[in-house]
C-alpha positions as CSV (number, residue, x, y, z in Angstrom):
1,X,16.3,-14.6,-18.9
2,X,17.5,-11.3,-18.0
3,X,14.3,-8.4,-17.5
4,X,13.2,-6.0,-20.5
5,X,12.7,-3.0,-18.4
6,X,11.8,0.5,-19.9
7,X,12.7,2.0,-16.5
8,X,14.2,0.7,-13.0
9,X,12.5,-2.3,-11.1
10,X,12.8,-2.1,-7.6
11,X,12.3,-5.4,-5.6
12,X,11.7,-5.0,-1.8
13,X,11.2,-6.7,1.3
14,X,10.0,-5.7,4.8
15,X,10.5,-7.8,8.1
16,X,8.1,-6.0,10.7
17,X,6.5,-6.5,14.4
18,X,3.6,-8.1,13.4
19,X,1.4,-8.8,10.7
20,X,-1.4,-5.8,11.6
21,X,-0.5,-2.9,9.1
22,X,-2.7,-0.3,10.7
23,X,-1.0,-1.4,14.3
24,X,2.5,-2.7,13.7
25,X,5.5,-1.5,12.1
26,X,8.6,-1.9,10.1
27,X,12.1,-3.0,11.3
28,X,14.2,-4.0,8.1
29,X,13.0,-2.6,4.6
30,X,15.9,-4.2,1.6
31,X,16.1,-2.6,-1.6
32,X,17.0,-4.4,-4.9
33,X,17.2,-1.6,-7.4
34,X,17.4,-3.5,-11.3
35,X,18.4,-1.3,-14.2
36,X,17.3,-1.2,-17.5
37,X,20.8,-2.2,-18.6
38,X,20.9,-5.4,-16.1
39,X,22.8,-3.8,-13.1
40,X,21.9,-3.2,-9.9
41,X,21.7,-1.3,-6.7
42,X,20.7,-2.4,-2.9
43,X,19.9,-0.9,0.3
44,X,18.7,-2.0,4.1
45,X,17.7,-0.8,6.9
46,X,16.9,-1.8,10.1
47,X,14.2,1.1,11.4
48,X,13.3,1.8,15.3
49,X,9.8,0.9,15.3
50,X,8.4,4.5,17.2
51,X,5.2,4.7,18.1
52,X,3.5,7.8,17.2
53,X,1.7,9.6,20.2
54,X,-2.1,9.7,18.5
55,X,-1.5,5.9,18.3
56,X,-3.3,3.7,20.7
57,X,-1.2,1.4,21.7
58,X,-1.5,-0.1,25.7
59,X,1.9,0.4,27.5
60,X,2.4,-3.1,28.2
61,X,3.5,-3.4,24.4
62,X,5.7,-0.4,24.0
63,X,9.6,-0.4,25.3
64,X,10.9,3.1,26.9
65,X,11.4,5.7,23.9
66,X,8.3,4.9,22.5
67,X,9.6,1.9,21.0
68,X,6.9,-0.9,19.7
69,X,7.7,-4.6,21.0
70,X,8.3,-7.3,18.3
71,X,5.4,-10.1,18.2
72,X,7.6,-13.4,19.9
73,X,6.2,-14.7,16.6
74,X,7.5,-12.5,14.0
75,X,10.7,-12.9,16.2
76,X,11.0,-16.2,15.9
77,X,10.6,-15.9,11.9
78,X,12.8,-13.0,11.4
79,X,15.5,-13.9,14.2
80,X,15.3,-9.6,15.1
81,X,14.6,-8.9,18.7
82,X,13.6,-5.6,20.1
83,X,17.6,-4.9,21.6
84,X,18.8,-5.2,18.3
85,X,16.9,-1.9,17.0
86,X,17.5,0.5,19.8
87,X,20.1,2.9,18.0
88,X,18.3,2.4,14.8
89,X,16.9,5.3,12.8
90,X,12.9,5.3,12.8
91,X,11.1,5.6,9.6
92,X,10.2,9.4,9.6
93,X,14.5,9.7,9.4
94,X,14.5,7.4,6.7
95,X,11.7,8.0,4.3
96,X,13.0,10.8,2.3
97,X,15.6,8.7,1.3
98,X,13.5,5.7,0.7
99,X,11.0,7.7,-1.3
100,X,14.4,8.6,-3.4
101,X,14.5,5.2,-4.3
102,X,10.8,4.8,-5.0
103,X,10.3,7.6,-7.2
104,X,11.6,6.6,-10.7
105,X,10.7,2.6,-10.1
106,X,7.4,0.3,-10.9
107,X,8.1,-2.1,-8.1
108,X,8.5,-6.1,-7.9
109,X,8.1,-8.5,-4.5
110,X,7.0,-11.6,-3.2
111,X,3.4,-11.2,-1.4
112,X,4.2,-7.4,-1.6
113,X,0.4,-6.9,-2.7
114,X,-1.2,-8.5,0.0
115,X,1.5,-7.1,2.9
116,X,4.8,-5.5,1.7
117,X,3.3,-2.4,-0.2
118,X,0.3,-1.7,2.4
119,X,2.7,-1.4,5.3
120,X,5.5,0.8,3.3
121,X,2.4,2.9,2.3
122,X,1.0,3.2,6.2
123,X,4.2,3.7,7.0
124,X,4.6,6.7,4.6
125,X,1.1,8.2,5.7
126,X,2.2,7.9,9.8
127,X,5.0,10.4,8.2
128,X,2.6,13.0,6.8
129,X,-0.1,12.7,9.5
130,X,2.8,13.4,12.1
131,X,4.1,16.2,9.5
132,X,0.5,17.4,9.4
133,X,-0.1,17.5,13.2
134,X,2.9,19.7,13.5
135,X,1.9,22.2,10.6
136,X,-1.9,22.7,12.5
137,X,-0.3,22.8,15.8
138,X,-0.2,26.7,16.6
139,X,2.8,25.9,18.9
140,X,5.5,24.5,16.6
141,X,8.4,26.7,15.8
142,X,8.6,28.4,12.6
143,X,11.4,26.3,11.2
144,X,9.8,22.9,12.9
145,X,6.6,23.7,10.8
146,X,8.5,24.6,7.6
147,X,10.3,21.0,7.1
148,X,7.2,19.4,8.0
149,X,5.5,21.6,4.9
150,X,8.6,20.2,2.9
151,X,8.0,16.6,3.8
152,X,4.0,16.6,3.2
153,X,5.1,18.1,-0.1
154,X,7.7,15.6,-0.9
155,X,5.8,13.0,0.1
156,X,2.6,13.6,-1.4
157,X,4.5,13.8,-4.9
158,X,4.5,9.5,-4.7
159,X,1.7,7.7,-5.3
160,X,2.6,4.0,-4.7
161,X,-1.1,3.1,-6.2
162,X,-0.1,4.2,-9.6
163,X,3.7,2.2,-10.0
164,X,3.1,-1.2,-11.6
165,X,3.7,-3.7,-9.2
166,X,4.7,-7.0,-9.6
167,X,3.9,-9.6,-7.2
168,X,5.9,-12.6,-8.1
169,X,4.1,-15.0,-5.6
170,X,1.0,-14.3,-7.9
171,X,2.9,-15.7,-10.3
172,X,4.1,-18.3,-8.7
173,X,1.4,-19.3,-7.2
174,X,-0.7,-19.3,-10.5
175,X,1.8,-21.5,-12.0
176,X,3.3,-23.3,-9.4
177,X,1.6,-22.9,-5.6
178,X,3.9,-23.2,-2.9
179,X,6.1,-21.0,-0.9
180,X,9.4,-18.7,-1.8
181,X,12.0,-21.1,-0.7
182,X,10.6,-24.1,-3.1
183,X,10.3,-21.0,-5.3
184,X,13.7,-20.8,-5.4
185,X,14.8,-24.8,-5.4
186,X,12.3,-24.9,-8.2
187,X,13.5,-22.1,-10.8
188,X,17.1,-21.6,-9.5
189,X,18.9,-24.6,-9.4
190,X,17.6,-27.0,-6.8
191,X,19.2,-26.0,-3.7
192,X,18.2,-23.5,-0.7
193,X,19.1,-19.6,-0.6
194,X,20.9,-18.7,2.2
195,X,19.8,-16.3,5.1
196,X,16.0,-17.1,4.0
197,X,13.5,-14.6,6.3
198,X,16.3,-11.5,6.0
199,X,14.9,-8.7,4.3
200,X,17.8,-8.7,1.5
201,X,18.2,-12.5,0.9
202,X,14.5,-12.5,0.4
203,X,14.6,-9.8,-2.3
204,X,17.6,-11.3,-4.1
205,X,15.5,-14.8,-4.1
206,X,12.9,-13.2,-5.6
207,X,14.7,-11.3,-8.0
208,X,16.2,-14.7,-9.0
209,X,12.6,-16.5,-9.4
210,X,11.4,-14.1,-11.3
211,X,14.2,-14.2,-14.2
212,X,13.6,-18.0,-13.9
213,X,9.8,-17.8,-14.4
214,X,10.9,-16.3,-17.6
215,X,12.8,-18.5,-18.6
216,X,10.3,-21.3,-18.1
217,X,7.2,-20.4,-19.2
218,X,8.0,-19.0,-22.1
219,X,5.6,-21.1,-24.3
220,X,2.1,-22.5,-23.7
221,X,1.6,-25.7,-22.8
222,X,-0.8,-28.6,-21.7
223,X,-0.8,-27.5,-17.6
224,X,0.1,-23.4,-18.4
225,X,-2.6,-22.2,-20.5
226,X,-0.5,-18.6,-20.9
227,X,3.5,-17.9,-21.7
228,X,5.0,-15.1,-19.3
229,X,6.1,-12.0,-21.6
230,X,8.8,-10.3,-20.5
231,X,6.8,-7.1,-19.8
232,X,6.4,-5.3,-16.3
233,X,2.9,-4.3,-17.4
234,X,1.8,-7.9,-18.2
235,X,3.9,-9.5,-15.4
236,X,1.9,-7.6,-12.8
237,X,-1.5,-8.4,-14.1
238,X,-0.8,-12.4,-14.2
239,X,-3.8,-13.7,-12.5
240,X,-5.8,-10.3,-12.6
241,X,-4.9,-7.5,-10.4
242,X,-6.2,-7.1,-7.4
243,X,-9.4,-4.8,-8.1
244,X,-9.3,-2.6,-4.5
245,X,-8.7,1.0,-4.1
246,X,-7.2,0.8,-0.8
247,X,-4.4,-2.1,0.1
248,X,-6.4,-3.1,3.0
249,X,-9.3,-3.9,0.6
250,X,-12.4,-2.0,2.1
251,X,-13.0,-0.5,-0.7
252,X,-13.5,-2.6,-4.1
253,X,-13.9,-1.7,-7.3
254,X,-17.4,-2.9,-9.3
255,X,-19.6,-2.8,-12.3
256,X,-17.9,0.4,-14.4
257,X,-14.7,0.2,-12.0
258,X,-17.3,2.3,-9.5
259,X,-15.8,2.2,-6.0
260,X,-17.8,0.2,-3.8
261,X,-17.9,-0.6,0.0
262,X,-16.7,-4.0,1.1
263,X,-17.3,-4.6,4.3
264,X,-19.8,-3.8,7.8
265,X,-23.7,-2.3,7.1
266,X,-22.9,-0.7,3.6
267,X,-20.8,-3.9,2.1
268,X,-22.1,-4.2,-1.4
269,X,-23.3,-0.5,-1.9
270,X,-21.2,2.1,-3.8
271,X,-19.7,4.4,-1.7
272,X,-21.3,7.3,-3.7
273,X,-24.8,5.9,-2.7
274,X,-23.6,6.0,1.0
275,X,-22.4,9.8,0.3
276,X,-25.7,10.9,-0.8
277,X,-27.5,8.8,1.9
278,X,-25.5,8.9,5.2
279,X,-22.7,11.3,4.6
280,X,-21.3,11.1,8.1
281,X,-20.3,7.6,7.6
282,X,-17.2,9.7,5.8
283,X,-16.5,10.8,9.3
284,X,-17.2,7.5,11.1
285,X,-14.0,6.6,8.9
286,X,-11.9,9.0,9.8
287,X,-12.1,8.4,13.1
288,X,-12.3,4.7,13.6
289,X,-9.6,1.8,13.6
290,X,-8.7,2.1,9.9
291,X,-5.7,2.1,8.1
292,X,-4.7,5.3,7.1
293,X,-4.5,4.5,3.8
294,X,-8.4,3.5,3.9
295,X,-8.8,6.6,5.3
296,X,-7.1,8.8,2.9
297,X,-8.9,6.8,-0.5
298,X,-12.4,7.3,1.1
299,X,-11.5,10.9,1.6
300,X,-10.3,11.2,-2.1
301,X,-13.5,9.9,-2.7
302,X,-15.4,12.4,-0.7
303,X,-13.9,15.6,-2.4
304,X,-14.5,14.0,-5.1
305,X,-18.2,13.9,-4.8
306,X,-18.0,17.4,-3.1
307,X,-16.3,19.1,-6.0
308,X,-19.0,17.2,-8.2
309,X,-22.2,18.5,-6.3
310,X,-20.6,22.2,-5.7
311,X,-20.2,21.8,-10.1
312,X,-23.6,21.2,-9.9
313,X,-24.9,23.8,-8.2
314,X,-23.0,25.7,-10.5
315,X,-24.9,24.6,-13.2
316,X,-28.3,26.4,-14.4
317,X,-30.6,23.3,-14.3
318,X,-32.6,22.6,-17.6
319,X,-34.4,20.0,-19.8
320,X,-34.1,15.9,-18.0
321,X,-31.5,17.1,-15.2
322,X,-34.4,19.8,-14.1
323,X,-36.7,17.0,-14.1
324,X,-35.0,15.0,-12.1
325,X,-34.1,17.3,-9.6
326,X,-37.9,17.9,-9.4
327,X,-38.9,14.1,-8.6
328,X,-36.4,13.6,-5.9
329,X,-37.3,17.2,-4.2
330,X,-40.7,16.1,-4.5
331,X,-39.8,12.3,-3.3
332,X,-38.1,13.7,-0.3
333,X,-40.8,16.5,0.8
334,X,-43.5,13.7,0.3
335,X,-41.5,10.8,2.4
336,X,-42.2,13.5,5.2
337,X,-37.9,13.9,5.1
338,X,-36.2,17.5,4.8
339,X,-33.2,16.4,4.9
């Protein structure tokens, strides 16, 4: 069954260093660009995996040039060894053109929730920190500074947490759990892909499973309570989206879709609550061993709430809202707390 697409579906697939998205990087990205009219476009690259000099990163695992070593495992799995990516562009070279490809797409991949989308998105914000470092820096030439405005701009205009995103190992694995390869024996045919584990054979495999999910579960039956509509909207909620605000999950989403924390001393609290209670927890963030994704949601979060309390303040108090502000002026003058 071919896809009903209102607008272009772009599978992808990333082979990287490692499997740490806040410490590792990309080094093939393959692009599978479908078409609402069936055809289709592709792309790969195979990126120089630079570290960035605000990362910390001991110099028994980076090569000269500031190039980050390949785990042996990841090696072993996607057969790419750190010689092979010397003369390769790094990402910053690459990402207007992959954010080109993005911009017009919802998105489709196999475990891309859990891995593929995070590290494209840390990727993209290593590109506007760097940009950013270069704008604030009093020392970089006019023209320098310039571009880097332009690619903070540019890049800024993508939000990859708004594109519906199909992860077709959700689906699979709701319906049938196993792995991509028996994904493929299963819906396509009965025989291996070729060149499993390289960025582009991946992403045609999974554009293949997909259209055979279609095909297959078109009806209910006695093991598949659900048929699969040909929708991108429906296909990417199959057994519930994911309810985080940032990919690394530190942040989930609770009673009312409030954001709440997910982890450490505050796991369970919403982070408005630790706002109004320990506001330089926002900072603690910003400076620890976070993603920078994570970091850039709970500062969305934070001028959010700032913009809400400077409203506020705006605001002549009267009738209930007066009242309340009484009781917890007079709650926090009687706890013996001024601030």
């Amino acid at each position: 069954m071919e896809l009903s697409l209102q607008k272009p579906l772009l599978f992808f697939d990333i082979e990287s260093t490692g499997l740490n998205i806040a410490t590792d990087s990309i080094i093939e990205l393959s692009f599978v660009k479908v078409f609402p009219d069936g055809s289709d476009r592709r792309k790969a690259w195979r990126v120089f995996p630079f570290v960035y000099p605000w990362e910390r990163v001991d110099a028994a695992d980076m090569l000269p040039g500031r190039q980050r070593k390949i785990d042996l495992k990841a090696s072993e799995v996607n057969g790419i060894k750190d010689e092979d990516l010397t003369d390769c562009p790094k990402f910053i070279e690459i990402v207007t053109e992959v954010v080109d490809w993005l911009k017009d797409s919802d998105l489709a991949g196999f475990n891309s929730t859990k891995f593929d989308l995070p590290m494209l998105a840390e990727e993209i914000e290593r590109v506007i920190h760097y940009s950013q470092s270069r704008i604030s820096n009093p020392k970089t030439p006019a023209e320098s500074k310039r571009l880097a405005e332009e690619m903070v701009a540019r890049l800024n205009d993508i939000d990859l947490h708004a594109k519906q995103m199909i992860d077709v190992q959700n689906i699979y694995h709701y319906m049938e759990p196993r792995n991509l390869r028996a994904a493929y024996r299963f819906y396509c045919g009965g025989e291996d892909f070729e060149n499993a584990h390289s960025a582009e054979a991946d992403a045609l495999a999974t554009y293949a499973v997909l259209k055979g999910q279609l095909d297959m579960y078109q009806s209910p039956d006695e093991y598949h309570e659900i048929a699969l509509k040909n929708d991108v909207e429906f296909l990417a909620n199959v057994a519930g989206r994911p309810k985080t605000v940032d990919y690394a999950g530190r942040i989930v989403l609770g009673k009312d879709d409030e954001p709440v924390i997910n982890f450490g001393k505050h796991k369970g609290k919403t982070v408005r609550q630790v706002y109004e209670t320990e506001p330089s927890y926002f900072e603690w963030i910003r400076n620890g061993e976070f993603t920078l994704d994570t970091k850039r949601q709970f500062a969305r979060l934070k001028e959010r709430f700032d913009q809400e309390k400077e409203t506020l303040r705006s605001q002549p108090l009267e009738g209930e809202k007066l009242d309340a502000a009484r009781k917890q002026l007079k709650d926090k003058f009687e706890g013996g707390k001024l601030f």
